[in-house]
mmCIF file as gemmi writes it, N, C-alpha and C atoms, coordinates in Angstrom:
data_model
loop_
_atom_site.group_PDB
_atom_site.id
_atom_site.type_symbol
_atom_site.label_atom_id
_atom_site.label_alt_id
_atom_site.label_comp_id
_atom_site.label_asym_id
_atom_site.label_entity_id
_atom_site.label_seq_id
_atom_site.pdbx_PDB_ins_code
_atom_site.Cartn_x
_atom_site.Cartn_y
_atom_site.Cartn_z
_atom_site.occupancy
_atom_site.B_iso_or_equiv
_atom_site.pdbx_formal_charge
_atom_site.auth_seq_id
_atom_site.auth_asym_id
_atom_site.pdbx_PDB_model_num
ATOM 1 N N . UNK Axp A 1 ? 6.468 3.501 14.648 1 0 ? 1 A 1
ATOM 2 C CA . UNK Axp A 1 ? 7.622 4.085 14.005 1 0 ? 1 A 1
ATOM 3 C C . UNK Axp A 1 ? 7.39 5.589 13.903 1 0 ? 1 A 1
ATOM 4 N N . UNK Axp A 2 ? 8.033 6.078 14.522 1 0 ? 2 A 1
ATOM 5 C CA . UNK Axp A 2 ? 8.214 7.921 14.024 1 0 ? 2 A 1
ATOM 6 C C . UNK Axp A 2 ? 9.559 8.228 13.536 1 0 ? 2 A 1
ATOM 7 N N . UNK Axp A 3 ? 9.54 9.415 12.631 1 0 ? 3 A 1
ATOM 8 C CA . UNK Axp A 3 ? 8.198 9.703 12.544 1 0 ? 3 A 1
ATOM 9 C C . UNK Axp A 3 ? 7.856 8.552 11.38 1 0 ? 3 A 1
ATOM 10 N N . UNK Axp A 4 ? 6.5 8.382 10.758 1 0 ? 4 A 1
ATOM 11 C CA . UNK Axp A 4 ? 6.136 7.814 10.194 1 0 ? 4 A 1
ATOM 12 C C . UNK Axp A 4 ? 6.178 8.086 8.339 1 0 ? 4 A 1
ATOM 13 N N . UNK Axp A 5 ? 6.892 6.722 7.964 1 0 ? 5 A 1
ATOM 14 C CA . UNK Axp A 5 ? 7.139 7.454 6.472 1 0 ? 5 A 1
ATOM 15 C C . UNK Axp A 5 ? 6.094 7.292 5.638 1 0 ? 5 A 1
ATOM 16 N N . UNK Axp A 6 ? 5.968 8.173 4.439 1 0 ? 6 A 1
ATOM 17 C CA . UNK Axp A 6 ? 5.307 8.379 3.286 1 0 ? 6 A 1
ATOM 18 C C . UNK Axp A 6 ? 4.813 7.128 2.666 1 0 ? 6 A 1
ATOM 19 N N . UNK Axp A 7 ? 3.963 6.405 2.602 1 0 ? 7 A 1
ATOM 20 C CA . UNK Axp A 7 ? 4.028 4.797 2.18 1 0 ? 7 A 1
ATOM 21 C C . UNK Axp A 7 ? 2.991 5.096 1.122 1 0 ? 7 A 1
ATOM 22 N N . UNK Axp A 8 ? 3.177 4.83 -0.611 1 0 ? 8 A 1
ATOM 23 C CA . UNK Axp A 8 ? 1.552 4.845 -1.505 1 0 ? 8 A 1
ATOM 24 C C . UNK Axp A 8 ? 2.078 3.712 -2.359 1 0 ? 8 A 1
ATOM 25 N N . UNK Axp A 9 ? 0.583 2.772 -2.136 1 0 ? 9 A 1
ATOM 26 C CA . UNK Axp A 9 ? 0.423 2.263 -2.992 1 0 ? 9 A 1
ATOM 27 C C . UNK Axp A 9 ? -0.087 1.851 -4.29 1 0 ? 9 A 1
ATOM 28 N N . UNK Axp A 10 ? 0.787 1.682 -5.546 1 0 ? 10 A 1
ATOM 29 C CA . UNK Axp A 10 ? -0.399 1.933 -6.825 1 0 ? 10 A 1
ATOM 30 C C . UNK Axp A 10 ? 0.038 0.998 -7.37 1 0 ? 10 A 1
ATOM 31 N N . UNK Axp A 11 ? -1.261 0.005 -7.608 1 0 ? 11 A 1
ATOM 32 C CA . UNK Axp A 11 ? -1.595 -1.388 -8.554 1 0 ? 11 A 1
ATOM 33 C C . UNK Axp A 11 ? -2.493 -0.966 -9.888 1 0 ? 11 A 1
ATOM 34 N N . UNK Axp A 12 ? -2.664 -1.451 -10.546 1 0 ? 12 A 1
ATOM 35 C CA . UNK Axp A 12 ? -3.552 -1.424 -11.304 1 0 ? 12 A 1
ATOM 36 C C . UNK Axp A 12 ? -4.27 -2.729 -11.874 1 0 ? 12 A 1
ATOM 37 N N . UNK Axp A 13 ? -5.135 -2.584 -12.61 1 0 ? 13 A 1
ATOM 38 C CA . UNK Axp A 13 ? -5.951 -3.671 -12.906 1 0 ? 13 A 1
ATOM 39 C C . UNK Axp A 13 ? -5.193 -5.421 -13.051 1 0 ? 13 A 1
ATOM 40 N N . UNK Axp A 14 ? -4.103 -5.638 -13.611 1 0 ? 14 A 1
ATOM 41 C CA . UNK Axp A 14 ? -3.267 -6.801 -13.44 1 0 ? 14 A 1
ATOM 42 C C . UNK Axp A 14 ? -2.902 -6.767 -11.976 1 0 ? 14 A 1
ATOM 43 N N . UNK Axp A 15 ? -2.653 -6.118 -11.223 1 0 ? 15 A 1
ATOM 44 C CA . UNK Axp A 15 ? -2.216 -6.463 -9.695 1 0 ? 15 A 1
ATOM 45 C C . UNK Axp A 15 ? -2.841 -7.679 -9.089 1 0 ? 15 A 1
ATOM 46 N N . UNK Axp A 16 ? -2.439 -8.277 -8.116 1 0 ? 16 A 1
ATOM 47 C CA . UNK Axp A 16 ? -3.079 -9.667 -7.645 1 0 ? 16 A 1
ATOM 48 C C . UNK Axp A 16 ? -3.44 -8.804 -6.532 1 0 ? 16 A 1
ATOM 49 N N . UNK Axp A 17 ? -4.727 -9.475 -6.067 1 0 ? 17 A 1
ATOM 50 C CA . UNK Axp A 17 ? -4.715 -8.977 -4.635 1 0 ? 17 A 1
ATOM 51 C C . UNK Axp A 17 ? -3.936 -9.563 -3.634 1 0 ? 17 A 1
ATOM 52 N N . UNK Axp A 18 ? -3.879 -10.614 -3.569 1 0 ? 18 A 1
ATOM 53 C CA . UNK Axp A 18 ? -2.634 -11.254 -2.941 1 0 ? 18 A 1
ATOM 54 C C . UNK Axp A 18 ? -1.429 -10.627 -2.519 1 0 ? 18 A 1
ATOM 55 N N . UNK Axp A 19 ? -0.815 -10.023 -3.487 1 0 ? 19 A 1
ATOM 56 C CA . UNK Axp A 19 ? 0.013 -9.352 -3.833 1 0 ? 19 A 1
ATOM 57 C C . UNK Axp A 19 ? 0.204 -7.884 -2.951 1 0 ? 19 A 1
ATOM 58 N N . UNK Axp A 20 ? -0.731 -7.479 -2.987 1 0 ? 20 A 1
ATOM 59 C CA . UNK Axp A 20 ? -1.17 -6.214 -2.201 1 0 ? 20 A 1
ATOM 60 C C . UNK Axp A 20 ? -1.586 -6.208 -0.594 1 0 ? 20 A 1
ATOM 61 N N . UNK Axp A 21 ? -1.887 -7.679 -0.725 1 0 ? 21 A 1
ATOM 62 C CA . UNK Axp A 21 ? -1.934 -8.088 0.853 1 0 ? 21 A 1
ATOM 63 C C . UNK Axp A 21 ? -1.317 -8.347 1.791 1 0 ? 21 A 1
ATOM 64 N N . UNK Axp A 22 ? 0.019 -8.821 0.911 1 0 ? 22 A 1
ATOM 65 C CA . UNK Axp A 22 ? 0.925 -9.52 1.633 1 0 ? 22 A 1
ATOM 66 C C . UNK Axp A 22 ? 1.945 -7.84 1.832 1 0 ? 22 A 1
ATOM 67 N N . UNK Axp A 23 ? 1.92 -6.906 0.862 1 0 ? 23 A 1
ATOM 68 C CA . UNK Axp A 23 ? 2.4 -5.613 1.089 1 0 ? 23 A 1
ATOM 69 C C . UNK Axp A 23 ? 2.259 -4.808 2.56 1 0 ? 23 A 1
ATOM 70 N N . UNK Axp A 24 ? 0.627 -4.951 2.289 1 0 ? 24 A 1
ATOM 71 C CA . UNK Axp A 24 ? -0.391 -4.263 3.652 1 0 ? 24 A 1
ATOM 72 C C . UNK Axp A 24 ? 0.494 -4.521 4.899 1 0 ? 24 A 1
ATOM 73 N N . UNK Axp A 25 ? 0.341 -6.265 5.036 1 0 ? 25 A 1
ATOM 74 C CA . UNK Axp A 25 ? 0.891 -7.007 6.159 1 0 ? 25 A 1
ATOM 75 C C . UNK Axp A 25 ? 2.329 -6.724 6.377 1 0 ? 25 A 1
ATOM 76 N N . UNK Axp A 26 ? 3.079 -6.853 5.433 1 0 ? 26 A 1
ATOM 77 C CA . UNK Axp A 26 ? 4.967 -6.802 5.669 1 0 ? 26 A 1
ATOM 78 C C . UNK Axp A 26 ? 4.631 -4.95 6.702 1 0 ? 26 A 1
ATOM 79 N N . UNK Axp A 27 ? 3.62 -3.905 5.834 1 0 ? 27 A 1
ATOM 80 C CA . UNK Axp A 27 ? 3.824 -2.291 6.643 1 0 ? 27 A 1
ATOM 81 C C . UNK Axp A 27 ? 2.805 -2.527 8.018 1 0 ? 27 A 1
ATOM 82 N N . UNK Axp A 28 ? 2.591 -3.83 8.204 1 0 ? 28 A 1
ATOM 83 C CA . UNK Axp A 28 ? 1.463 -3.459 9.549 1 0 ? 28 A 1
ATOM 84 C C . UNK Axp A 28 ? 2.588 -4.405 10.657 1 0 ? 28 A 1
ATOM 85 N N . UNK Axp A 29 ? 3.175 -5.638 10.344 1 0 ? 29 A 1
ATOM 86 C CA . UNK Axp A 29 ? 4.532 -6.08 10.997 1 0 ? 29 A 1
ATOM 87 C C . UNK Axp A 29 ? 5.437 -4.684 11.069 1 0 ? 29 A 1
ATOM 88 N N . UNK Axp A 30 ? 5.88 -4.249 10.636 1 0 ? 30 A 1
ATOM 89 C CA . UNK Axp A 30 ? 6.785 -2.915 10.641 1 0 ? 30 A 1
ATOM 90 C C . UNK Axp A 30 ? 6.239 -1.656 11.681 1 0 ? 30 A 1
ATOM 91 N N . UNK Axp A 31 ? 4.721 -1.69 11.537 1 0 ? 31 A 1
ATOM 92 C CA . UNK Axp A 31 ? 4.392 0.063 12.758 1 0 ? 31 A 1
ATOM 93 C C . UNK Axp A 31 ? 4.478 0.271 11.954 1 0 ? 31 A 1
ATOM 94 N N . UNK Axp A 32 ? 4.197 0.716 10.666 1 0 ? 32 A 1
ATOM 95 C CA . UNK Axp A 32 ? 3.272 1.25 9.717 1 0 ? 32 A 1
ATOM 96 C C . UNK Axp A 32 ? 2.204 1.567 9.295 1 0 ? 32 A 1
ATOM 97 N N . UNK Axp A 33 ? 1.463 2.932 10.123 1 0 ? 33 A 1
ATOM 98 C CA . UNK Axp A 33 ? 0.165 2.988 10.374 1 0 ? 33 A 1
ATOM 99 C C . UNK Axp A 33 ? -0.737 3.6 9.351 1 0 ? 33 A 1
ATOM 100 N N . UNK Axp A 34 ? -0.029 4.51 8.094 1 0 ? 34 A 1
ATOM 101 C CA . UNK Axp A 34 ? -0.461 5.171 7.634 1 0 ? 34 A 1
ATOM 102 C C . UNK Axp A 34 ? 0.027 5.088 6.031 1 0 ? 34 A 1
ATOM 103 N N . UNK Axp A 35 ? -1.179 4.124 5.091 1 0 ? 35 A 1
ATOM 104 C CA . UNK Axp A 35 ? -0.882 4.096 4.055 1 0 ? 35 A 1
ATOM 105 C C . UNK Axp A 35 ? -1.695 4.39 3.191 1 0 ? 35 A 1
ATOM 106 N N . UNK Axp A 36 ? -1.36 5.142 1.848 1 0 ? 36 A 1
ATOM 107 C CA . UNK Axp A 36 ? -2.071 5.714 0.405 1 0 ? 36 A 1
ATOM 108 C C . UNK Axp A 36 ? -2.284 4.641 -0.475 1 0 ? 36 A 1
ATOM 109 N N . UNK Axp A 37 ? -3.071 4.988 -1.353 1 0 ? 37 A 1
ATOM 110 C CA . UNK Axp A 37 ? -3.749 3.914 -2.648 1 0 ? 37 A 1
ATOM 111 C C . UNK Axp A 37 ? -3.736 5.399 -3.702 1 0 ? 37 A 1
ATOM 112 N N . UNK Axp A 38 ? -3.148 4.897 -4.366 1 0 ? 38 A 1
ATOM 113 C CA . UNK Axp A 38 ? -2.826 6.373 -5.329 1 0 ? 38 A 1
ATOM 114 C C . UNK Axp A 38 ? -3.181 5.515 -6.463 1 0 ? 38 A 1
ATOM 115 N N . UNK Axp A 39 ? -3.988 5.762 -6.889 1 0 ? 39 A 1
ATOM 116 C CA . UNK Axp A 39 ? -5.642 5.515 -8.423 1 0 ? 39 A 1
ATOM 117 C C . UNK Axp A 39 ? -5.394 6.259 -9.634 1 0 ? 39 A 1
ATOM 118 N N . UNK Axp A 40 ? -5.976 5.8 -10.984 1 0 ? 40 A 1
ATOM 119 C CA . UNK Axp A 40 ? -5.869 6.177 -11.98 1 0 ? 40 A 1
ATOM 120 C C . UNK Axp A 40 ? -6.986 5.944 -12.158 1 0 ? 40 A 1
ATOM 121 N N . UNK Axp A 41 ? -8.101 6.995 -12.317 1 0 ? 41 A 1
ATOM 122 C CA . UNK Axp A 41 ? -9.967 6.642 -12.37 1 0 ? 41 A 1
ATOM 123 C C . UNK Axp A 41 ? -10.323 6.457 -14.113 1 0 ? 41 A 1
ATOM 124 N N . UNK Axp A 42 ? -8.581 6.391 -14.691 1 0 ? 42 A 1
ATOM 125 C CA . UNK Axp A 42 ? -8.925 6.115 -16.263 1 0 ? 42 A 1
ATOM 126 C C . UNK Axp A 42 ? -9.984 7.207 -17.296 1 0 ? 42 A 1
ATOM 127 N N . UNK Axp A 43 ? -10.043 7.186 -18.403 1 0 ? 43 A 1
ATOM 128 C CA . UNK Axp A 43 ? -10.955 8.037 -19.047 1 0 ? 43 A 1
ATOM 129 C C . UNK Axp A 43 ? -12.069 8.249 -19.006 1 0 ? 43 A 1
């Protein structure tokens, strides 16, 4: 896909991984090559 869009993902501690996997997969079916994990490293 070009150009290629902005894709971030942010879970936090309740997130399933599951959940996040099945995300990954739906943007890697799509040509979605390029994705963020945008973190909260907490206090």
């Amino acid at each position: 896909m070009q150009p290629q869009p902005d894709v971030q993902i942010r879970g936090d501690a309740q997130s399933a991984y599951a959940s996040v996997g099945r995300v990954m997969h739906a943007l890697q079916q799509a040509g979605i090559a390029q994705v963020g994990f945008v973190i909260d490293p907490g206090p």
